[in-house]
C-alpha positions as CSV (number, residue, x, y, z in Angstrom):
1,X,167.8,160.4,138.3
2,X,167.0,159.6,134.8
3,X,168.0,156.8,132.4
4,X,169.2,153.4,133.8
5,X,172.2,153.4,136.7
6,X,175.0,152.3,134.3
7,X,175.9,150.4,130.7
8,X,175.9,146.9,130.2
9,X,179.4,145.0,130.7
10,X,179.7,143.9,127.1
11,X,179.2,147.4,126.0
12,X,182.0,148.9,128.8
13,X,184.1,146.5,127.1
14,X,184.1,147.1,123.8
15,X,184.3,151.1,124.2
16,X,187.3,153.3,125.6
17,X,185.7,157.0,125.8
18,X,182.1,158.3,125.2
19,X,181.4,161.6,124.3
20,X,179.2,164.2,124.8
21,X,178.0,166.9,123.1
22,X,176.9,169.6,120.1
23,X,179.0,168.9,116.8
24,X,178.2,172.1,114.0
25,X,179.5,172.4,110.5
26,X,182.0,174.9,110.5
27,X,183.0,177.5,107.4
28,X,186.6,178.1,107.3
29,X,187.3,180.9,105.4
30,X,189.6,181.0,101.9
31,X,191.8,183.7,103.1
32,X,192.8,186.0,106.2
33,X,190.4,189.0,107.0
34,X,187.0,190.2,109.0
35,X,184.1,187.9,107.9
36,X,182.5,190.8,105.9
37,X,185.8,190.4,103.4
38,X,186.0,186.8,103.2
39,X,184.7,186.0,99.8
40,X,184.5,181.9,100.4
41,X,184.7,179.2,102.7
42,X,185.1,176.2,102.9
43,X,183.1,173.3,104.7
44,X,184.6,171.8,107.7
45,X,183.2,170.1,111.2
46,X,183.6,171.3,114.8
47,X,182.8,170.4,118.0
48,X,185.0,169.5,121.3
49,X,184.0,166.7,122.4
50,X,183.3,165.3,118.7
51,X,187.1,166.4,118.1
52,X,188.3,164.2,121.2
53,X,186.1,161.4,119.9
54,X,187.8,161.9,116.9
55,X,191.0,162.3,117.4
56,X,191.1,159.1,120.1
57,X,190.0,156.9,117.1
58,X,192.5,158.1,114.9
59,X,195.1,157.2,117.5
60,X,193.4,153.7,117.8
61,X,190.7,154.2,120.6
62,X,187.6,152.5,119.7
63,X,185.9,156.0,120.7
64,X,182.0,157.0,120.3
65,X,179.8,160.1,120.1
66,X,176.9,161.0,121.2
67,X,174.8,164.1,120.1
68,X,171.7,165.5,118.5
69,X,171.8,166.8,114.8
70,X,168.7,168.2,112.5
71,X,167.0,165.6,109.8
72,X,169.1,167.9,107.1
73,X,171.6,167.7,105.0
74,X,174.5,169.4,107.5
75,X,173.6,167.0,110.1
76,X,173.9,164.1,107.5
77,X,177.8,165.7,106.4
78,X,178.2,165.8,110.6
79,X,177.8,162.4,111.0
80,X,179.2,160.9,108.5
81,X,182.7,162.8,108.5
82,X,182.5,162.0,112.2
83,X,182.7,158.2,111.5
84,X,184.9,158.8,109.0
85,X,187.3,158.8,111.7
86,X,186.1,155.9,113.0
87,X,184.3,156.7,115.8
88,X,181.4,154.9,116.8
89,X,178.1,157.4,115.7
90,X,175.2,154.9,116.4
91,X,173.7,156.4,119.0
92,X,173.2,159.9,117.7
93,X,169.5,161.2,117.6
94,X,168.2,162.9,114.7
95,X,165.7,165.7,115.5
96,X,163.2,166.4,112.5
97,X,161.8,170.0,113.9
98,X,165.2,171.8,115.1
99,X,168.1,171.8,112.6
100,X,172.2,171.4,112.6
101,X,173.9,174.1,114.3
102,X,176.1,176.4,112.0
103,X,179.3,178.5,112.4
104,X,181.5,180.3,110.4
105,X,185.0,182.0,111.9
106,X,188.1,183.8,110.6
107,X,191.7,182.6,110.5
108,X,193.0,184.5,113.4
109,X,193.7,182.9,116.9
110,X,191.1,182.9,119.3
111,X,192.8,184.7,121.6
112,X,193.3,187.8,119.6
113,X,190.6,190.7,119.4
114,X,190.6,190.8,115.5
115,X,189.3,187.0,115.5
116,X,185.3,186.8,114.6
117,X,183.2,183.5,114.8
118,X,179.3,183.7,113.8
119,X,177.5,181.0,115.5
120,X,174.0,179.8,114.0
121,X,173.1,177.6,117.3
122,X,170.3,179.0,119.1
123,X,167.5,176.6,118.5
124,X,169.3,173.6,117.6
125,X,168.7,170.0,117.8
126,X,171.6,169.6,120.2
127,X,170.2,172.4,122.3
128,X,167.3,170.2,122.8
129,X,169.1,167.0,124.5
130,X,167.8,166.4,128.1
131,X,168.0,163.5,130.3
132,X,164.4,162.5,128.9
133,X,166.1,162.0,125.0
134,X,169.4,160.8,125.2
135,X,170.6,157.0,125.2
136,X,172.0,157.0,129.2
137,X,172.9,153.1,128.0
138,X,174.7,154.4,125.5
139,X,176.4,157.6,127.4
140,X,177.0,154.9,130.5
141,X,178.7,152.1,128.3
142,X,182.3,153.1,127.9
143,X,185.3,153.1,130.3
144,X,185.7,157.0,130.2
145,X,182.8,159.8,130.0
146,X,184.1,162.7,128.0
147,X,182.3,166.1,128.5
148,X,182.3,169.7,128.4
149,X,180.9,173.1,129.9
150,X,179.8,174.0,126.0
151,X,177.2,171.4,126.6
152,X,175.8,173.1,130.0
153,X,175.9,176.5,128.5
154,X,173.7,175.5,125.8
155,X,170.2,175.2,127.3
156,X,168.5,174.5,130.7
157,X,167.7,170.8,129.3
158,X,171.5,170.5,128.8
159,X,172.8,171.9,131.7
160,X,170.0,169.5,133.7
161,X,171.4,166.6,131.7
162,X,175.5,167.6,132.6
163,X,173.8,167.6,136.5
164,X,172.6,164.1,135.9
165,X,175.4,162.8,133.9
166,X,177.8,164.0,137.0
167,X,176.3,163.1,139.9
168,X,177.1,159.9,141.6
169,X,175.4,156.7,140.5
170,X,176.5,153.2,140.8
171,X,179.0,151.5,138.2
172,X,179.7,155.3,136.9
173,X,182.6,155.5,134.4
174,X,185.3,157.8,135.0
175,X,184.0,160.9,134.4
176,X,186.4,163.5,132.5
177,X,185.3,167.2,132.8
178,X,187.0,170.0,130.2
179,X,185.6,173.3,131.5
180,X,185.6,175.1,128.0
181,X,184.3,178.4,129.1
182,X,182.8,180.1,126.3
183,X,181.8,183.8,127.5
184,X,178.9,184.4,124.9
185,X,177.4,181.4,125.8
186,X,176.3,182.5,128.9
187,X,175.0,186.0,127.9
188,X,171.2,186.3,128.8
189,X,170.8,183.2,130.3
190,X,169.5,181.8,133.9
191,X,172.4,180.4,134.7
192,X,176.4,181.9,134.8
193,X,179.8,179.9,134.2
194,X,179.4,179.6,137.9
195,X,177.2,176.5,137.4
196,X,181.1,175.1,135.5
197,X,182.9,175.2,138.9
198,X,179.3,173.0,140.6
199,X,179.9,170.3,137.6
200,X,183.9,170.2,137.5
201,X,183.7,169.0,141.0
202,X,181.8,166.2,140.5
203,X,184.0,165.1,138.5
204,X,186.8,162.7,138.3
205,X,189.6,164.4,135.7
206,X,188.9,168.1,134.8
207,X,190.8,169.9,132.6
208,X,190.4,173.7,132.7
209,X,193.0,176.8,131.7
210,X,194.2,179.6,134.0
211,X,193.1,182.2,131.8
212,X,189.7,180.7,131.8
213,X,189.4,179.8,135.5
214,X,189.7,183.1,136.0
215,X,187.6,184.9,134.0
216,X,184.4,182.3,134.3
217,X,185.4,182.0,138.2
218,X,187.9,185.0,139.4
219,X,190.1,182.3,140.1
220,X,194.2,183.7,139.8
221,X,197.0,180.2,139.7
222,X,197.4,176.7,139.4
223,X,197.6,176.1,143.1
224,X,193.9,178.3,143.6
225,X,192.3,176.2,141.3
226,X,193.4,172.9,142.9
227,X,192.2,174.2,145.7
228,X,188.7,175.6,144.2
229,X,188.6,171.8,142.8
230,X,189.7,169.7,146.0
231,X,187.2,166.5,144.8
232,X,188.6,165.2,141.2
233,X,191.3,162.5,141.3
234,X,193.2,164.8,138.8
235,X,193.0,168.2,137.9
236,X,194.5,169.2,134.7
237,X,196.0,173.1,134.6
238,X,196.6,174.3,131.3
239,X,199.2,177.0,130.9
240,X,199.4,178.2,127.9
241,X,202.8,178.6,126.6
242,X,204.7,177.7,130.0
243,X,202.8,174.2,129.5
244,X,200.4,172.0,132.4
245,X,200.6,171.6,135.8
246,X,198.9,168.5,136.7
247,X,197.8,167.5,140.2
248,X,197.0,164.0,140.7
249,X,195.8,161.4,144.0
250,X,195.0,158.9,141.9
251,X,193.1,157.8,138.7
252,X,192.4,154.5,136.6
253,X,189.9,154.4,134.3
254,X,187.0,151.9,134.3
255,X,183.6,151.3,136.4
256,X,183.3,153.2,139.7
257,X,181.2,152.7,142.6
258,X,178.9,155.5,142.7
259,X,181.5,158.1,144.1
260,X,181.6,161.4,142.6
261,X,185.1,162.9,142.4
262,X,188.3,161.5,143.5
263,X,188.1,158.0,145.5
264,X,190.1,155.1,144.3
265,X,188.2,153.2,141.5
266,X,189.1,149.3,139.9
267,X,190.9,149.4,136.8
268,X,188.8,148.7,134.0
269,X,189.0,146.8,131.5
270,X,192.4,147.6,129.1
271,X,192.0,149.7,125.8
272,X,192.7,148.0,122.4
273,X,196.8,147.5,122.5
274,X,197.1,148.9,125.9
275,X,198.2,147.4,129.1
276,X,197.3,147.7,132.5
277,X,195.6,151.3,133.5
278,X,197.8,152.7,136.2
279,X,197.2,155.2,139.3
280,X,197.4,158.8,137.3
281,X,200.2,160.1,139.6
282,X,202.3,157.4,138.3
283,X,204.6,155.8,141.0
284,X,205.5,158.6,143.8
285,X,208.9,158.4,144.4
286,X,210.1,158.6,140.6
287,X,207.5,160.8,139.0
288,X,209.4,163.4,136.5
289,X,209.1,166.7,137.3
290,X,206.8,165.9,140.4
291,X,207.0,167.2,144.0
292,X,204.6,166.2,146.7
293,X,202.2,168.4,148.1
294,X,202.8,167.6,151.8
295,X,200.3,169.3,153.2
296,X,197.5,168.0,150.8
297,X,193.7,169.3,151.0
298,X,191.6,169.2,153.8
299,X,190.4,165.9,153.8
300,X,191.7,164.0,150.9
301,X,194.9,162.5,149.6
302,X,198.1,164.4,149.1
303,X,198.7,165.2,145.9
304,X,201.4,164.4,143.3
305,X,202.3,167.9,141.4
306,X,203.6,167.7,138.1
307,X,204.7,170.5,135.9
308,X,205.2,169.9,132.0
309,X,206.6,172.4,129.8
310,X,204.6,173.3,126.5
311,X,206.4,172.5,123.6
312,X,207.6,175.1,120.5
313,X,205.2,174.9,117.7
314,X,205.0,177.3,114.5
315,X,201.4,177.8,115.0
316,X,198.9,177.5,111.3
317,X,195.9,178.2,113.5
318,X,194.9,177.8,117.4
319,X,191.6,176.7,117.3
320,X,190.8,172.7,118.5
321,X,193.8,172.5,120.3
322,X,192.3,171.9,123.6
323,X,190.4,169.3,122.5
324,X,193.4,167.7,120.8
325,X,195.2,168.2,124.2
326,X,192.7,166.3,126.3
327,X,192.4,163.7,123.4
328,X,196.0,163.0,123.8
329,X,196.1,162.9,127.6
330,X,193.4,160.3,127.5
331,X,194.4,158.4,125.4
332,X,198.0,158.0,127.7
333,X,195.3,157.6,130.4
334,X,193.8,154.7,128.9
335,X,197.4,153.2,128.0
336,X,198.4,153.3,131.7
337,X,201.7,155.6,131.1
338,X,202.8,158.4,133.4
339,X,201.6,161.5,134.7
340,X,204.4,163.1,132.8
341,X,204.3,161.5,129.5
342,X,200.4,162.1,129.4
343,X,201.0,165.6,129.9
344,X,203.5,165.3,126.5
345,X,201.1,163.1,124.5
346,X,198.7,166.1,125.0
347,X,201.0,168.5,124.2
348,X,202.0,166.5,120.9
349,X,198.2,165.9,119.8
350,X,198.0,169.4,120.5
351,X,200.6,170.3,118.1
352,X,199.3,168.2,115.7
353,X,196.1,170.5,115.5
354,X,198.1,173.6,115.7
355,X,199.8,172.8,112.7
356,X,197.1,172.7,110.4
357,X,194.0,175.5,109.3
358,X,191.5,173.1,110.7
359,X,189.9,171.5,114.2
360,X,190.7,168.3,113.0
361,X,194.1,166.3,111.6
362,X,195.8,162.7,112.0
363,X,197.8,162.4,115.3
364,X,201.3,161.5,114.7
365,X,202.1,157.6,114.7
366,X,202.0,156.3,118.3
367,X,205.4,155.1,117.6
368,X,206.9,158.5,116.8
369,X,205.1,160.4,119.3
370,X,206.2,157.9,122.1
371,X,209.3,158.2,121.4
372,X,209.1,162.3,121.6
373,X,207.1,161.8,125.1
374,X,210.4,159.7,126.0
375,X,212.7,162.6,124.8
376,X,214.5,164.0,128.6
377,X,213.9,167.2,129.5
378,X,216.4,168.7,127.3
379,X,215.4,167.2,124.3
380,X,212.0,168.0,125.3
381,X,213.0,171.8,125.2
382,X,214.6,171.5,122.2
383,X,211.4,170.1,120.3
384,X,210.6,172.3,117.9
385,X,207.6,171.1,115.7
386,X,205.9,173.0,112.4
387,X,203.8,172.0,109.6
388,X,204.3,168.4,108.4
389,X,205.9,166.9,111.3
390,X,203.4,164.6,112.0
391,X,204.2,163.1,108.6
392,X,208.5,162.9,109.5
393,X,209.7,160.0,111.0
394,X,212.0,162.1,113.0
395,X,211.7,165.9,114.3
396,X,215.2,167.5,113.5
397,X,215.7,167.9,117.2
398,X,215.2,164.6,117.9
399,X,218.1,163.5,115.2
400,X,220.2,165.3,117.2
401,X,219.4,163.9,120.4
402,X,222.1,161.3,121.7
């Protein structure tokens, strides 16, 4: 086991979420059409876990990132528009052989066979990261441990690095897991998405999409993958437009003992403005849109199951939205609110993203989107949120609510 066993108190109290991971500059193109048509772009950052760090800070995290960029001039934009944001960039390593990774991509949604993205990664400085080059007392210092199955698919060194990072050690932070299958990342390489399935059970919150559960892992409903992930406090099953089920036995974020997956933990310290971090599921006879799981999983605690329904969102362009998604349902995490309502604060980061061209935007004021994760279930369904309405003080629908 590489590095040292765990950050310093001082530093675990001055920092909510670390994350991990390869940032690129992104080229967002000037208009709709294949990449050979696109006469311009224009320059942009992305990166998931670089997009949770930054979206936590904007919604008043103290949040920090930790990756390798090239000694150039992209790697200098990288950095710098990431602190922009306010997140805490100190312990990012500059690496004077390999440079920045690059990509550009076209305005369509992800999801749709006309969309094209060109990576320029293959060689890069954040390929390089190991468990021999990267800060463990910097990684090891915050109250939450933010990563992603980009990071494994990128190299051997990475996916050795993920291994450490998630294997049990004492004083571990919580350790949140977003499986981010990428297909062409695991073309030609020794290892398959299988390896995502090894490293989401070692963890303790593990956020991962039906579609993509089963195409890395042949894996077919929410229930299936709870069961295919029986070790994390809380498993996260995003839905697409039908919304997140969520099963939970319990999560608080701060130190651990040196369990990996899913046994009680003490509450860390609290989060800048936030109280008290409370168990995940909430309390268990009052948790919205919850029923119990009574027969449980072979060996550990019942589980609270809570379906949330996705909002209505007139969509600019689905790309960073997962990343917003898990930015918002940490940041409840940190706050101590319920199972339900960080299911909505994801949803409503989420929308934030998806109503704008880029990875990247301000989060609505944690005023205004509190009082949308408040909104009953009616309401709720009657959200209907488009471009701008981060900037409103009131969503129409929400007028109209009694």
């Amino acid at each position: 086991m590489s590095g040292p066993a765990a950050g310093t108190a001082d530093a675990a109290a001055t920092t909510d979420v670390v994350c991990l991971g390869e940032s690129m500059v992104t080229f967002l193109p000037s208009q709709p059409g294949r990449l050979a048509d696109v006469p311009s772009f224009g320059r942009g950052i992305g990166g998931a876990e670089s997009n949770v760090a930054c979206a936590l800070a904007a919604a008043g995290h103290r949040a920090a990132w930790v990756g390798r960029v090239g000694a150039d001039g992209f790697g200098d934009h990288l950095v710098e528009t990431i602190a922009s944001y306010g997140v805490d960039t100190s312990a990012v390593r500059r690496d004077p052989v390999r440079p920045t990774g690059i990509y550009f991509r076209t305005a369509t949604d992800r999801g749709t066979d006309t969309h094209e993205v060109a990576y320029y990664r293959a060689g890069s400085a954040a390929s390089a990261m190991s468990p021999e080059n990267v800060p463990y007392e910097d990684l090891l210092a915050g109250r939450v441990l933010h990563l992603s199955g980009i990071t494994a698919a990128l190299s051997a060194d990475c996916l050795a690095l993920l291994r450490d990072l998630t294997a049990p050690r004492p004083g571990r932070p919580l350790v949140s897991f977003d499986v981010n299958h990428r297909p062409h990342l695991w073309r030609g390489g020794d290892a398959d998405a299988s390896v995502l399935l090894e490293l989401a059970r070692r963890c303790d919150l593990v956020f991962v999409g039906e579609d993509e559960a089963e195409e890395a892992w042949g894996i077919v409903g929410a229930e299936a993958i709870r069961a295919a992930l029986p070790e994390p406090a809380v498993v996260v099953v995003k839905r697409g437009s039908v919304g997140a089920t969520v099963f939970a036995s319990g999560l608080r974020p701060g130190p651990r003992s040196s369990n990996a997956g899913g046994a009680g933990n003490a509450a860390g310290a609290g989060s800048a403005g936030a109280g008290r971090a409370e168990d995940a599921a909430g309390p268990r006879s009052s948790n919205a849109g919850g029923a119990e799981n009574a027969a449980g999983r072979a060996g550990f605690d019942p589980d609270t199951v809570t379906l949330v329904p996705a909002l209505r969102v007139d969509v600019v362009a689905a790309v960073g939205a997962g990343d917003a998604f898990a930015a918002g349902f940490l940041s409840a995490t940190l706050r101590g609110l319920p199972v339900r309502e960080r299911v909505r604060h994801g949803h409503l980061m989420a929308a934030a993203v998806l109503t704008v061209p880029g990875d990247l935007t301000d989060p609505p004021a944690r005023d205004h989107a509190d009082r949308l994760a408040a909104l009953d279930d009616d309401a709720w369904g009657r959200l209907r949120l488009g471009p701008g309405w981060t900037a409103a003080d009131r969503a129409p629908e929400e007028v109209r609510t009694p």
